[in-house]
Structures are given as structure tokens and as C-alpha cells.
N, C-alpha and C positions, 0 to 999 in steps of 0.2 A: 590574075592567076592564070598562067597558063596550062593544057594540056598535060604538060611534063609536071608542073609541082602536082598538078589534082593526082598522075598517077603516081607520085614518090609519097604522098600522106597517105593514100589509100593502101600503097604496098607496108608501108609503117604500121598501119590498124591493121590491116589483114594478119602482118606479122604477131605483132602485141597478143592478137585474138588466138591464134594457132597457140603460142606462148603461153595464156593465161588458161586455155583448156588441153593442154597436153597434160597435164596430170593426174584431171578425173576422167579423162578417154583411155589412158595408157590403165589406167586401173581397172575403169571397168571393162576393158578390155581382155587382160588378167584375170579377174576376176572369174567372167564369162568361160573364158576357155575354162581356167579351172573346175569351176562349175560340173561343165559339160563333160569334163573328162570324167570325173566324180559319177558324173549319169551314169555314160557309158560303161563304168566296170561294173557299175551297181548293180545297172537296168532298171535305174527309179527314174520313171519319164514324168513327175510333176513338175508346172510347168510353175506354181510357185517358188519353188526352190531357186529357181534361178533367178529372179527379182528379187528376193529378201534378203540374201547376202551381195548382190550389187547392190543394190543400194544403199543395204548398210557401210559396205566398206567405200564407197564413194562417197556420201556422207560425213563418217568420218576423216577421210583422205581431204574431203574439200575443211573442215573444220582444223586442219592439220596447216593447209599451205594457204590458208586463208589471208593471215597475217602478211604473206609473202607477196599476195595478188594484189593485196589493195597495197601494199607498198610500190610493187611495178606498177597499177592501175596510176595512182596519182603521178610519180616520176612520171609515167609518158602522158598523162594531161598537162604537166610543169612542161615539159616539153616544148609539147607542142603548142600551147600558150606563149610560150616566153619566144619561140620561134616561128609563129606564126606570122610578125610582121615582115619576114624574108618573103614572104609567096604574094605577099598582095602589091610589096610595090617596091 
């Protein structure tokens, strides 16, 4: 295995990986701002507030596209199994 396949699997995982957590970062991301915006007109600075509904709603959001990750999760394990004797030889 040369150089080139190790960085073409590796650009594949790193891919896969951005892929599988773009949904609960985009959320808790949303989440967060909303949050905060909430704060700010309020002027409620508890600093629990903002952990109990991330988490709840990323929680629920990962329970949501669950089904969906372990369906990508395995296709790109099938993948890269069934296509892994290209790299070695």
C-alpha cells in the first residue's frame, strides 16, 4: 500500500466522519445560538439553561438519524472491506 491509497482511505474516513456528525453539530449549533439569543433578550445568564436543551434536543436528533448512520456506518465498512484488496496488491 502505497502513500497515495493510505491518503485516499484516510480522506474517505475523515469524509464518512464529517458526514456521520454533521447533524448533531449543526443542531447543537442551532440549538446554542438560539439559546443564547433567548438569554440575551431575557437577561437570564443561567448557565444551565443552555446544556438542558442541547442536549435534550441533540439527543433526540441523534435518536432520530440514528437508523440512517448505522446504515452509512456499515455501507462504508462493506466498502471498504469488499474494496480493500485493491490497496494491498
Amino acid at each position: 500500500m502505497g502513500p497515495d491509497q493510505t491518503v485516499e482511505i484516510m480522506r474517505r474516513v475523515l469524509i464518512e466522519a464529517m458526514m456521520l456528525s454533521a447533524p448533531l453539530l449543526v443542531t447543537a449549533c442551532l440549538v446554542s445560538v438560539l439559546v443564547s439569543l433567548v438569554q440575551t433578550l431575557t437577561s437570564v445568564q443561567e448557565q444551565t439553561l443552555t446544556a438542558v436543551p442541547r442536549l435534550a434536543v441533540v439527543f433526540v436528533v441523534m435518536v432520530a438519524v440514528l437508523p440512517w448512520m448505522v446504515h452509512r456506518l456499515v455501507g462504508f465498512t462493506v466498502h471498504m472491506f469488499t474494496g480493500f484488496h485493491k490497496y494491498l496488491g
